[in-house]
C-alpha positions as CSV (number, residue, x, y, z in Angstrom):
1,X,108.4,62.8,208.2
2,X,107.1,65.2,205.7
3,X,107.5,65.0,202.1
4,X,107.7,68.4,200.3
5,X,105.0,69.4,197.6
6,X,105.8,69.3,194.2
7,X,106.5,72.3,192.2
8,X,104.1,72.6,189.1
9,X,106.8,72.1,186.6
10,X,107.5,68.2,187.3
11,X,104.3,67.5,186.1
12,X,104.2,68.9,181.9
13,X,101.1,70.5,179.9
14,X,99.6,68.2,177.6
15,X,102.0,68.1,174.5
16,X,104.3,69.6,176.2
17,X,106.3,72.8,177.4
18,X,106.5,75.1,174.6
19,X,109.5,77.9,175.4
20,X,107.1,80.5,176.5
21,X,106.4,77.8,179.1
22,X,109.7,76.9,179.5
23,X,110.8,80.6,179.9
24,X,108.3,80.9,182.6
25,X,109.4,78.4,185.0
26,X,111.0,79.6,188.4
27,X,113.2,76.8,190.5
28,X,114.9,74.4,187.9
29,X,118.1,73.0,187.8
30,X,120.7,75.0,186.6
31,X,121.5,73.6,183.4
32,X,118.0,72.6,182.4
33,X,117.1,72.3,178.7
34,X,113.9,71.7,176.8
35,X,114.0,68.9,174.0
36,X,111.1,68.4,172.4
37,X,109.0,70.0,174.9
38,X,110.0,68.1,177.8
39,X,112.5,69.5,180.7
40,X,116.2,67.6,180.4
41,X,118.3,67.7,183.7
42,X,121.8,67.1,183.4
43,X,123.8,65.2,185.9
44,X,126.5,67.2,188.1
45,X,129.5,68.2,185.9
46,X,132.8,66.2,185.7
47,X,135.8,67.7,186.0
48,X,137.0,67.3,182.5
49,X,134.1,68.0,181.1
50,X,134.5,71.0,182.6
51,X,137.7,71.7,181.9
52,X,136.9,71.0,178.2
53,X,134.4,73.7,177.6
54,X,136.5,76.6,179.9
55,X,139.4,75.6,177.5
56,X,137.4,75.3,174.0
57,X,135.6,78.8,175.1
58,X,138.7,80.2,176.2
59,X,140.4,79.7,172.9
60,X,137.3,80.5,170.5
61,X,136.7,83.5,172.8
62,X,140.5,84.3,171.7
63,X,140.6,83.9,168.3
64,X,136.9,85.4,167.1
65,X,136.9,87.9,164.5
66,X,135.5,91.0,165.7
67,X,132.0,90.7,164.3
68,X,131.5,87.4,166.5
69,X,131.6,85.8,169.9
70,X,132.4,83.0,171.7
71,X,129.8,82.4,174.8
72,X,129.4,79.5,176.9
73,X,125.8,77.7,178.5
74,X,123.6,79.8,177.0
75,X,120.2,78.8,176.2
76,X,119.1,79.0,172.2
77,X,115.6,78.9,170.8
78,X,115.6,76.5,168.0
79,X,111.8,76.4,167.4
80,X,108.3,76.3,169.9
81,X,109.7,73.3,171.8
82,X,113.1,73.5,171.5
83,X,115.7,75.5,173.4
84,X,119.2,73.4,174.1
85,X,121.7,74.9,175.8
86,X,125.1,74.0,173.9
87,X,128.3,73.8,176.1
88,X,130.3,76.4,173.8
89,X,128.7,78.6,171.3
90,X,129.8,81.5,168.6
91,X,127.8,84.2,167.8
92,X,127.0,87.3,165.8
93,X,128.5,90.3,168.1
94,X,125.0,91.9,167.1
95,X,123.2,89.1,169.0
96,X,126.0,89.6,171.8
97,X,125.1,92.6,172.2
98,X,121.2,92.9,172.1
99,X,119.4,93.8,175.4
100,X,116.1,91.7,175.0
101,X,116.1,88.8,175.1
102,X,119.8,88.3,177.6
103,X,118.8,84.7,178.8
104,X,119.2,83.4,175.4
105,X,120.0,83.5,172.0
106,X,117.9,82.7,168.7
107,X,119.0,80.0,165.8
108,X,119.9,82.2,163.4
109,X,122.4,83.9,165.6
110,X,124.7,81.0,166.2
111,X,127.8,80.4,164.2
112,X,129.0,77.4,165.6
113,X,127.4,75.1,168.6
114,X,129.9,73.1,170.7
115,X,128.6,70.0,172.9
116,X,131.0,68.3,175.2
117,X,129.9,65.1,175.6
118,X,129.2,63.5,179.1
119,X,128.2,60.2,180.0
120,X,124.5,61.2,180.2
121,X,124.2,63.5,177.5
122,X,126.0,60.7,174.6
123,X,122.6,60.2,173.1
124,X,121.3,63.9,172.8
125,X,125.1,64.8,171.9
126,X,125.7,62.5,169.0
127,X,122.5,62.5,167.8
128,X,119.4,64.5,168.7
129,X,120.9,67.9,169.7
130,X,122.7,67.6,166.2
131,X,120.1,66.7,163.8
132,X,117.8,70.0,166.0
133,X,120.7,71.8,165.4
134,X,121.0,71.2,161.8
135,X,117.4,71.4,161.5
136,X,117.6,74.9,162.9
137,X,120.4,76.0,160.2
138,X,123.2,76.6,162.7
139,X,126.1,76.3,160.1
140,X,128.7,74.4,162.3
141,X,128.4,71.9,165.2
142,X,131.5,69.9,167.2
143,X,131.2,66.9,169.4
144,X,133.9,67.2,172.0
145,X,134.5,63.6,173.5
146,X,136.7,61.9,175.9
147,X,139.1,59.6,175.5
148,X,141.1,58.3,178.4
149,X,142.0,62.2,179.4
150,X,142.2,63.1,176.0
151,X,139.8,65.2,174.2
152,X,138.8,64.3,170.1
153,X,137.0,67.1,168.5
154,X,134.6,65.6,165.5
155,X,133.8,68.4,163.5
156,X,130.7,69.4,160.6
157,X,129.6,71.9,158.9
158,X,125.4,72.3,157.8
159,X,124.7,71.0,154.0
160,X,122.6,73.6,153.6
161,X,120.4,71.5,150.9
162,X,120.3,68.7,152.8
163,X,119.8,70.4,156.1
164,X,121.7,68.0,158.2
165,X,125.5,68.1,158.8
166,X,128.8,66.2,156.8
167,X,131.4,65.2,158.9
168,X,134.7,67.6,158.0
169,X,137.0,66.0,160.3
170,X,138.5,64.4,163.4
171,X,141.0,66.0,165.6
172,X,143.3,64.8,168.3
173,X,145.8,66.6,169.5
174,X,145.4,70.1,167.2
175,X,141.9,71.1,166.2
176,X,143.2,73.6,163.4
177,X,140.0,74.6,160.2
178,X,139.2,77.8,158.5
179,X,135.8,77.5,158.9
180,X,133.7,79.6,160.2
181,X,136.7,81.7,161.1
182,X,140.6,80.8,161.4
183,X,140.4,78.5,164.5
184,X,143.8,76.6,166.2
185,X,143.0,74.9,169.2
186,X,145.8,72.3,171.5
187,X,143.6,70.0,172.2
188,X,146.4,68.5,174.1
189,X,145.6,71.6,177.2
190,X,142.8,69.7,177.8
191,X,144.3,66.5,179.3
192,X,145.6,66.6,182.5
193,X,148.9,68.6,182.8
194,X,151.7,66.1,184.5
């Protein structure tokens, strides 16, 4: 039996990838972030995880004014080391539209980052892709999570001073806010139709 090399990537720089690194890479997961300079795999998708972000992306993608635009899994560089790829996002149509770079968007482009959580990703969802977020001044941030088959959206806005995020609500079966744009969501589409 022979056991297949290595690519170079499993094994880091010292201190790190930084996204030029990162950017560089050929042969990683799909998926694959970088959080705080190292490489994050996620595990295979669920199905209602999946079917979570399709419907949250769906709607946003729906009801976006026209200067913005609701995307999904795309990569955003947050700083040198950072560059999370949130589940749902909302940005400028500018940045929608901009040729170079296509793979991924910049901080100051997002509106709103949407992270479904999965039972892998509940640390980096609740806390450290948040506070990076926040960090980053992305304005709005919601934690979709699972319970039983139904989704609850938890929902914050960036305290601009403070730069981290206040809580703004909790929603269970009707995510409906004004901000960043008009937004009414049936959360209830999510759970499994009878």
């Amino acid at each position: 039996m022979t056991v297949e090399p290595l690519p170079d990537w499993v094994i880091p720089p010292a201190g790190g990838f930084t996204v030029e690194d990162f950017l560089e890479l050929r042969g990683l997961p799909k998926h694959t972030e970088l959080i705080d300079g190292s490489l994050i795999f996620v595990s295979p998708q669920e199905r209602w995880h999946s079917r979570a972000v399709s419907i949250l992306w769906r709607d946003l993608d729906q009801q976006t004014p026209p200067e913005l635009y609701a995307d999904r899994e795309m990569a955003v560089k947050l700083g040198p080391r950072q560059m999370p790829e949130p589940d749902v996002l909302v940005v400028s149509m500018a940045a929608a539209h901009r040729g170079d770079p296509s793979t991924y968007y910049f901080a100051e482009d997002i509106v709103l980052a949407v992270e479904a959580v999965s039972p892998d990703s509940e640390e980096r969802d609740r806390e450290t892709k948040p506070a990076k977020y926040a960090k980053a001044g992305i304005p709005n941030y919601w934690r979709v999570e699972r319970r039983d088959d139904e989704a609850v959206v938890y929902v914050y806005e960036l305290d601009p001073f403070a730069h981290c995020y206040v809580p703004v609500g909790i929603f269970h079966d009707r995510l409906k806010i004004s901000v960043p744009f008009p937004i009414d969501i049936d959360l209830t589409s999510i759970g499994w139709r009878g």
